[in-house]
C-alpha positions in Angstrom: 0.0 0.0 0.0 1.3 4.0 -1.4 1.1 6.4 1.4 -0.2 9.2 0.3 -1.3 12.6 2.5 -4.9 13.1 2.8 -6.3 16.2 2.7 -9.7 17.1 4.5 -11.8 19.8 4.1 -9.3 22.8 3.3 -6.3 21.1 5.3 -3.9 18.5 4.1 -2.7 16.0 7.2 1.4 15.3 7.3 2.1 11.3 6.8 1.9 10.8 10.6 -1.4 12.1 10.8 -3.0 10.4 7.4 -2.0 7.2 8.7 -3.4 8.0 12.1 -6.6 8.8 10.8 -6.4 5.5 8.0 -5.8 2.8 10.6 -9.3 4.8 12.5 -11.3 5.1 9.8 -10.1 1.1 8.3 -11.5 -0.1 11.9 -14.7 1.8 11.6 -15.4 1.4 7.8 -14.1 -1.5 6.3 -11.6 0.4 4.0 -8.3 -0.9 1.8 -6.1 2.0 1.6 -5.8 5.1 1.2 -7.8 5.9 -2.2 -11.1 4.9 -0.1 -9.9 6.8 2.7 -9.8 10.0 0.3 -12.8 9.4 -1.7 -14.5 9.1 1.9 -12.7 11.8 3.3 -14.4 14.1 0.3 -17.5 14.6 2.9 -15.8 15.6 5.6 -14.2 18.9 6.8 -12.2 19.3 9.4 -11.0 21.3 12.3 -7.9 21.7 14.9 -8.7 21.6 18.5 -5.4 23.7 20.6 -4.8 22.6 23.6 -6.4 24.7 26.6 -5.3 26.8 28.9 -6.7 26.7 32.5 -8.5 30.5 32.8 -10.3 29.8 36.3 -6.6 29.5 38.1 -5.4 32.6 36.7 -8.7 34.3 38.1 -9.3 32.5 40.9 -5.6 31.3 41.6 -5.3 28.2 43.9 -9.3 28.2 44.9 -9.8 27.2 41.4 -10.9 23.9 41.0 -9.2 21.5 39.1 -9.8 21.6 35.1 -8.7 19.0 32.9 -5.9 20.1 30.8 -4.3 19.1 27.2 -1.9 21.5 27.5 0.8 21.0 24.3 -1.4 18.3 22.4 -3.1 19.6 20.0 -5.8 17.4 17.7 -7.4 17.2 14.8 -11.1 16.5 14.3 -13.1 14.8 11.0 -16.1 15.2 10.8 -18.8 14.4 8.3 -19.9 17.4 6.4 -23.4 15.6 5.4 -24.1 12.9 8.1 -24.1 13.2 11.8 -22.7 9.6 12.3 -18.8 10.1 12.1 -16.3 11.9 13.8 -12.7 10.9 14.5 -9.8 12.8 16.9 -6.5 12.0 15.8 -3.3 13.5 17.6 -2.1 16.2 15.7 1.8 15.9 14.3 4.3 18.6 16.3 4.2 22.4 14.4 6.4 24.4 14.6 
């Protein structure tokens, strides 16, 4: 099987990240390689998710309570464009 990068919505995912989101989307749909992975990936857009910093402990300081933090991961979500009934997180590769 070619490795190829797959680009969803407006964004094109590094090689790390299309074969993240292949060996997902083989479990969940059955898929070969990485052409079906495209042609699927034609419904679906996606979007980044940055990691979140913890606002209630810089206003509140140590009476804050305790918020769960992804602080320096950063994800990538598909979602399907037409259908409510896929989404898929994948770890997004280190930007710099």
């Amino acid at each position: 099987m070619q490795k190829q990068r797959i680009t969803v919505g407006y964004v094109e995912l590094t090689d790390e990240e299309s074969q993240r989101l292949f060996e997902k989307v083989r479990k969940d749909k059955g898929i070969e390689g990485y052409s079906e992975l495209q042609g699927l990936m034609d419904d679906f857009d996606s979007r980044v998710i940055e990691p979140h910093e913890e606002p209630l402990k810089e206003v509140l300081g140590e009476e804050a309570p305790a918020e769960e933090s992804s602080k320096g991961t950063r994800y990538i979500e598909v979602f399907n464009k037409l259908e409510e009934d896929s989404r898929y997180r994948i770890k997004a590769s280190k930007q710099h």
